[in-house]
C-alpha positions, 0 to 999 in steps of 0.5 A: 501520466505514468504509474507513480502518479497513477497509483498515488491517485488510486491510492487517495482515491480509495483511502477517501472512500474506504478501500485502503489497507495498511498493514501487514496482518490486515492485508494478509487477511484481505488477501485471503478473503479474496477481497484485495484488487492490488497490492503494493509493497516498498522495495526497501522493506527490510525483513525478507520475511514480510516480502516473501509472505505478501509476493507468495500471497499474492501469487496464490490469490491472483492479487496484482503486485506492484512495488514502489522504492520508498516505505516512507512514499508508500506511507505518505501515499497511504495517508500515514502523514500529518499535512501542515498549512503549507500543503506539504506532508510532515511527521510521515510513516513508512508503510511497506505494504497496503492493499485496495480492496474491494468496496 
């Protein structure tokens, strides 16, 4: 298993129960509470600004960080999609960054 497929699972698995946030405010404010395990931000985000705020967060909070390529894969890992019959993910929303926090 290497650690695309590893974080989709983490991803899931805390969306089922409840520790995934999505979201730059939402994550910002999880990070500070020192409530926020991992962050992952999408590399192909286009406001620098966005990314240097949560890597900076992050490193001030001692949060892990790890990036993935695509906004669109971190919004379908996220759950920001509809599945359709067929099992695959229609109509998917990027997200660039989300945080698993502490149950």
């Amino acid at each position: 298993m290497d650690i695309m497929t590893a974080l989709q699972l983490v991803l899931r698995k805390s969306l089922a129960h409840g520790g995934l946030i999505r979201g730059l405010h939402q994550s910002a404010k999880v990070i500070e509470k020192h409530a926020a395990q991992l962050c992952v931000l999408a590399e192909d985000c286009d406001q620098p600004d966005y990314v240097k705020l949560v890597k900076s967060l992050c490193a001030d909070h001692n949060v892990n960080l790890i990036t993935v390529p695509s906004a669109k894969t971190l919004g379908e890992w996220a759950g920001l999609c509809k599945i359709d019959s067929e099992g695959k993910a229609r109509k998917v929303v990027g997200a660039s960054c989300v945080v698993v926090k502490v149950v």
